[in-house]
N, C-alpha and C positions, 0 to 999 in steps of 0.2 A: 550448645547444639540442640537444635531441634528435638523432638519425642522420635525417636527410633524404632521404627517396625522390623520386628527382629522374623528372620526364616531361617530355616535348617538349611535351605541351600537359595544360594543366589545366581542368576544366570545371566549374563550382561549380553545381551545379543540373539534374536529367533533362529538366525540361520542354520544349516546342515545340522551340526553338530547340537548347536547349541539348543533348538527345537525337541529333538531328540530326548537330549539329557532331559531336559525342561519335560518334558511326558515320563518316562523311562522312572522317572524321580515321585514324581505326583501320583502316578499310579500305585508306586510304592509307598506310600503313605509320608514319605515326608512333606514338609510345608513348606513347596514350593514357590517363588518369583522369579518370572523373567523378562528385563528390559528392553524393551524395542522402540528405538527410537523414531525408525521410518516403515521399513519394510517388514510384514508381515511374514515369517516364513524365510529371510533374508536374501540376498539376491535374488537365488537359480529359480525359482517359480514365478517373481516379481521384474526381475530387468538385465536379468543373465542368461543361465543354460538354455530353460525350459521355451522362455517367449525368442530367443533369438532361433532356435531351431523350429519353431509355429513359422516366423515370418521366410525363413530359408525353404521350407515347404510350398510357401503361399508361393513363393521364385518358382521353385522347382514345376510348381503347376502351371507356372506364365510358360515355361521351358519348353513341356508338355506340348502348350496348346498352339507353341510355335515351329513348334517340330512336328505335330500332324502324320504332317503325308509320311513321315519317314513309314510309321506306325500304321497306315492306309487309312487314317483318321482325317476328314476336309473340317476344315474351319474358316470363318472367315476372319476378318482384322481382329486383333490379340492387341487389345492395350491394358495397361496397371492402373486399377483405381486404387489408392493409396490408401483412402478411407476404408476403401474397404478390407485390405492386408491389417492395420492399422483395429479395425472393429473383430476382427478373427483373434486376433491375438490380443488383446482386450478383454476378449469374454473367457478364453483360456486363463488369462492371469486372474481376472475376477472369481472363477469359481474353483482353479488353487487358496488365492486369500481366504475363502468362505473354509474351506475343506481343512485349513489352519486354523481358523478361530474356532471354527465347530471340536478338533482336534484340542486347543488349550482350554476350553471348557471342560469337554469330558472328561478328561483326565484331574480333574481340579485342580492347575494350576492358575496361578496369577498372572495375568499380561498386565503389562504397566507399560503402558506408553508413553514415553518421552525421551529424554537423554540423559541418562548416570553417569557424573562427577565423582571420583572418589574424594574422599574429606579424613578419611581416617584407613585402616586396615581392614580391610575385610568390610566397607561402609561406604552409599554411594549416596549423594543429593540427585533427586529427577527432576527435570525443571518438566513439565508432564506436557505434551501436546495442548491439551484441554484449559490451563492454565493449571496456576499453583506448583506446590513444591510437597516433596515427599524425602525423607531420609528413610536408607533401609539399608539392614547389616544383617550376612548372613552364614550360620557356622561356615559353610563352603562357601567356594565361591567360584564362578566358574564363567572365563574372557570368553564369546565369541564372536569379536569385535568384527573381525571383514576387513577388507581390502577394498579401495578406490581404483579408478582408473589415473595412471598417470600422465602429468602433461605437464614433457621437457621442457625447461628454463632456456626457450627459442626467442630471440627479441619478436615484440607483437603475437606472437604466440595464442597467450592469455587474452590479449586484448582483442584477438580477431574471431572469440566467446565460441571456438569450434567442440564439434559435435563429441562427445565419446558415443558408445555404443547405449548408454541410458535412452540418449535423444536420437541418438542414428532409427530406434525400434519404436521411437514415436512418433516418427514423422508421417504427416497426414498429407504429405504432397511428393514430388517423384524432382528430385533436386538434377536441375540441369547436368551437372558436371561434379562429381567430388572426386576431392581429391583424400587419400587414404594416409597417412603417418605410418606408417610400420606395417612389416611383411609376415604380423605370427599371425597363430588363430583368429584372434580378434578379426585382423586387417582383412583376411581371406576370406573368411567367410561371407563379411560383410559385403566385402567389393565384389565378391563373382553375387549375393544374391541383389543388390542394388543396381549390376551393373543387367544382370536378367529383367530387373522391371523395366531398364529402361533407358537409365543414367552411365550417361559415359564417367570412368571411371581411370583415375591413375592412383596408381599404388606408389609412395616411394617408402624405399629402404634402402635404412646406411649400411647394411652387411653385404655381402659376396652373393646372397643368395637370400630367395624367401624362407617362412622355414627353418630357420639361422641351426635349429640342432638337430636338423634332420640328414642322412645321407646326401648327399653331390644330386645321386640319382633323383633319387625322390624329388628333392626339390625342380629339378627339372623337367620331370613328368609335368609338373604342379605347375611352374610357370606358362609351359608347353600348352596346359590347358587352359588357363587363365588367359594367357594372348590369345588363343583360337577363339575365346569368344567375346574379342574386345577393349580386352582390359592392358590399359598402357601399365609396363611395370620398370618403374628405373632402379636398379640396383645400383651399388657403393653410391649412392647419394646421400650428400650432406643437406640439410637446411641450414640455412643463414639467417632467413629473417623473413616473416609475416606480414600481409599487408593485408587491408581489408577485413569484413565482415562477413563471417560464416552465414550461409540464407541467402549473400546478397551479392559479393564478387571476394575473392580470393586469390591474392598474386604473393607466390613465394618464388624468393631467390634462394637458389641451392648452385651446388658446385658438385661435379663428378671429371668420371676421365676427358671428356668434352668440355670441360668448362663451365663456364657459368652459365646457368640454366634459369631459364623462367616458365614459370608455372599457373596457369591460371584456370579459375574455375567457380563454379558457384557456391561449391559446401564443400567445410573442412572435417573429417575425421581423424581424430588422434587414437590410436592403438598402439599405444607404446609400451605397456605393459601397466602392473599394476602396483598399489603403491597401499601399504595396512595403516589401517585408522587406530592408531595407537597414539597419537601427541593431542594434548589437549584435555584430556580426560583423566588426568589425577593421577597418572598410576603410578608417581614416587610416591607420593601419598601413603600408596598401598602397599610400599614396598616391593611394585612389581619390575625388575630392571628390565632395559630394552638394550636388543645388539647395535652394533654397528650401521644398521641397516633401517632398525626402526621398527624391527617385528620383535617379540616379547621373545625372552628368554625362556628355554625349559630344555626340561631332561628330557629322557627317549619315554617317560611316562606321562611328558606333558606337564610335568608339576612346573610352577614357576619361582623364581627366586621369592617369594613367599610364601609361609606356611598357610595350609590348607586351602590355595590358589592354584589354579589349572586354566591352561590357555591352550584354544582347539582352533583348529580349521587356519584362512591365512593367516591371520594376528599373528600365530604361533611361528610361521615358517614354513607350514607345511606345503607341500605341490598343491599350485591351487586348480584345486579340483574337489567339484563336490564329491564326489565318489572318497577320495581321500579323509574331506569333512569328516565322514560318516564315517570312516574307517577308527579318525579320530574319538569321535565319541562313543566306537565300541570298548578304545583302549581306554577312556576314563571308568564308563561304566563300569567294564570287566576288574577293574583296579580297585575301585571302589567296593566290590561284594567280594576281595581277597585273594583276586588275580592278580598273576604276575605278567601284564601283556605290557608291550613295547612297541614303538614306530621303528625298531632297528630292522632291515633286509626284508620292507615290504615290497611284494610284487606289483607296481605302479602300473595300470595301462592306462592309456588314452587315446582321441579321437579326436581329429579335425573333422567337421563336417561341412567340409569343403564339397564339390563335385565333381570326382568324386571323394568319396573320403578316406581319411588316411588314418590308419589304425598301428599303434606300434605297442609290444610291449617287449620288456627287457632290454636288451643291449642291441644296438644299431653297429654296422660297419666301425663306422667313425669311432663310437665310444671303445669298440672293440679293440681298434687299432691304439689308440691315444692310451690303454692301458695296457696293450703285448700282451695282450690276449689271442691265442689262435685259435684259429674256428675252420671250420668245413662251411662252405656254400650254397644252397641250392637257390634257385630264381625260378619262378615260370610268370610267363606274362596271363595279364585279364583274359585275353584272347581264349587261352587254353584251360578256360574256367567255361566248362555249358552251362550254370550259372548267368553267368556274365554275358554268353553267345544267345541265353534264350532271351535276354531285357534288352540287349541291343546296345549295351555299356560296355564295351571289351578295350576302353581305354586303364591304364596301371599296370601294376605288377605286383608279386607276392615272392618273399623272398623269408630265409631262416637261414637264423646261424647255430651251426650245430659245436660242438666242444670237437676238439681234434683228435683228443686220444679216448674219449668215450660218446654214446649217444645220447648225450642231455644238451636239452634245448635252453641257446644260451640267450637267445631273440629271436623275435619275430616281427614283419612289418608289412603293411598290406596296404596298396593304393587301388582302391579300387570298388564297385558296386557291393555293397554289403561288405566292407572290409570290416568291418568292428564285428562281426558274428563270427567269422574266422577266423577274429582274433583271440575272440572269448575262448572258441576250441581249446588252441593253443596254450593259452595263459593257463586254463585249468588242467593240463596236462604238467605244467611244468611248476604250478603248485604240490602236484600229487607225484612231484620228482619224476616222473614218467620217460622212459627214454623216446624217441622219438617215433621210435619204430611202431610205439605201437599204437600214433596215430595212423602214420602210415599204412598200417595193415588193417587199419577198420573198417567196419560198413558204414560210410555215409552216406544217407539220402540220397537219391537223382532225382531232379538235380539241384541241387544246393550249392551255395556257396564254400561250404565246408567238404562239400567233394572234393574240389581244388586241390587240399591238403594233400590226397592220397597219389595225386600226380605229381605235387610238388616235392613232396620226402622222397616220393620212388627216386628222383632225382638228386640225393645228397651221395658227395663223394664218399669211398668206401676208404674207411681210416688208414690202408695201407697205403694208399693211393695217394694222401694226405703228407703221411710221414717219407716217403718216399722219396717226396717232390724236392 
């Protein structure tokens, strides 16, 4: 084997987590490496969170300039220069990568770019961007491999070379017709801000609804919205089979309650979900085993079936969310310096940033029901949000589930203009165990979003009322 460049700690991957540790480490004077093969910083600043919410802005401003008069604002013709969406969020991701490299400098860690092979335990070969080759083994060692987009095993599929969301955010031209693969985050987001610049847009999905684990309702608000501004959505549709070149013409045969269906259009995007970059890269070698699935094994601290080996972010299994990431690499840190932290009974929230967007944390309807779990109800619509009445958004709803036979907040879920700040509310109230009441009875801001709350609790059934029933 090669000469070995030994470090006290090894880090296979820039992203969330794995950037983090890689500073967190270097500052503390170990001698740190860490491996990047493409992306600087890893997805969410380079070709996920951060540039897809730049370009859904750049929509929301076409939105804007098309809606005017509602606003007493006159404009004249409103069209999308693609370049120029396209150069906005380009110079955004350019001066995150810089705020990264300037970040692995200071800290004195090591960036190595290229792609790590394991070869041994705890030891990886880089075949380096630049050329050449490098072996490096380190006491630790520490996966934050990522997750791909994935793209179902459809005949013609592959061969019809369609968009994920890497290319969908690169596109320097306004694509006649696309058609969309799947109805989650990915697919909505994308389709309502593609379909704002310009492009007509069909959505298909094989599930009952968009949204597939959100409540009946929700998802129907969301549809509700989506068709009012254009956007074809065929639910329980199947695809069959691909025809054609994404860019250039696109015809799929799919099958639903009507039959067989044809589809055609100029540009394919696939948002089928996502798929961890874990094959290929050594890790029997390393003693590292993978599940079922294809994402790496570990306990609730992360550790993985090899000693002194820790795998963070999706590689791991975890909700992929950078927020989560991050959540991650506090539980290694903290373990590392003699803590006892775990991923068991983390409070998860999330965000579609759809328009409007849909904010949920803890337990939905659905989940509530599917585990007989009872709860109390409260609902108020966007309307009755002066928040929401003063921006002129009063399309959604905001809804909590409360426990039946006490006031603790069992979920919460919000469709609507600033729904994620509302949520934030909530979610740290029911960190801090808090019973409901006593968001309820707070002073919030006028007028804010987070007013809302105080009308929407006033509204929760009174437990006898509840038990009663």
């Amino acid at each position: 084997m090669p000469d070995i460049e030994r470090y006290d700690m090894l880090v296979i991957g820039s992203g969330e987590a794995g950037k983090h540790l890689t500073w967190t480490l270097a500052q503390a004077g170990h001698r740190t490496a860490v491996v990047e093969r493409k992306y600087v910083g890893g997805s969410c600043p380079n070709i996920a969170c951060l540039p897809s919410k730049n370009v859904i802005r750049s929509a929301k401003a076409h939105w804007f300039a098309r809606h005017g008069a509602e606003y007493g604002i006159e404009t004249g013709t409103v069209s999308t220069n693609m370049k120029g969406v396209l150069a906005r969020k380009r110079k955004m991701v350019e001066g995150e990568v810089k705020f990264h490299l300037y970040r692995f400098k200071a800290t004195g860690a090591d960036l190595i770019r290229g792609e790590a092979r394991f070869v041994a335990p705890k030891t990886v070969e880089v075949q380096l961007n630049d050329g050449g080759r490098r072996t490096i083994s380190g006491d630790r060692v520490f996966l934050d491999l990522g997750s791909r987009a994935a793209v179902p095993e459809i005949p013609g599929l592959s061969a019809a070379k369609p968009m994920t969301h890497v290319e969908a955010l690169e596109l320097d031209r306004l694509p006649e017709h696309v058609i969309v693969l799947g109805g989650g985050y990915v697919g909505l987001e994308l389709a309502q801000a593609l379909r704002r610049f310009g492009s007509a847009v069909t959505v298909i999905e094989h599930g009952r609804q968009i949204a597939g684990k959100e409540d009946p309702d929700v998802a129907q608000q969301l549809l509700e919205k989506l068709t009012s501004e254009g956007i074809e959505v065929l639910l329980e549709t199947k695809v069959r089979e691909v025809e054609g070149l994404s860019g250039k013409q696109i015809r799929i045969r799919a099958e639903n309650h009507h039959g067989d269906q044809r589809i055609e259009g100029s540009d394919l995007l696939v948002a089928a979900g996502r798929a961890p970059i874990t094959r290929g890269i050594g890790l029997e070698a390393a003693g590292v085993e993978l599940d079922a699935r294809g994402y790496i094994k570990v306990n609730e601290r992360l550790e993985t079936t090899a000693a002194g080996v820790w795998a963070m972010g999706d590689c791991a299994g975890s909700p992929q969310f950078t927020h989560v990431a991050f959540d991650d690499f506090r539980v290694v840190r903290d373990n590392l310096n003699g803590g006892n932290r775990t991923t068991r009974d983390r409070l998860i929230p999330f965000c579609m940033f759809t328009d409007p967007e849909l904010a949920r944390v803890g337990l939905n309807e659905s989940e509530a029901k599917s585990r007989s779990i009872r709860y109390r109800l409260a609902k108020l619509p966007m309307a009755a949000v002066l928040r929401a009445v003063t921006l002129g958004e009063t399309r959604g709803f905001v809804k909590i589930l409360i426990d039946h036979r006490s006031d603790r907040i069992l979920g919460f879920t919000a469709l609507g203009v600033e729904a994620s700040e509302m949520m934030a509310a909530v979610q740290t109230a029911m960190l801090g165990g808090l019973p409901y009441t006593v968001l309820r009875d707070a002073i919030f801001t006028h007028p804010t979003a987070a007013e809302g709350l105080n009308f929407l609790l006033a509204s929760v059934p009174a437990r006898a009322m509840q038990e009663s029933a």
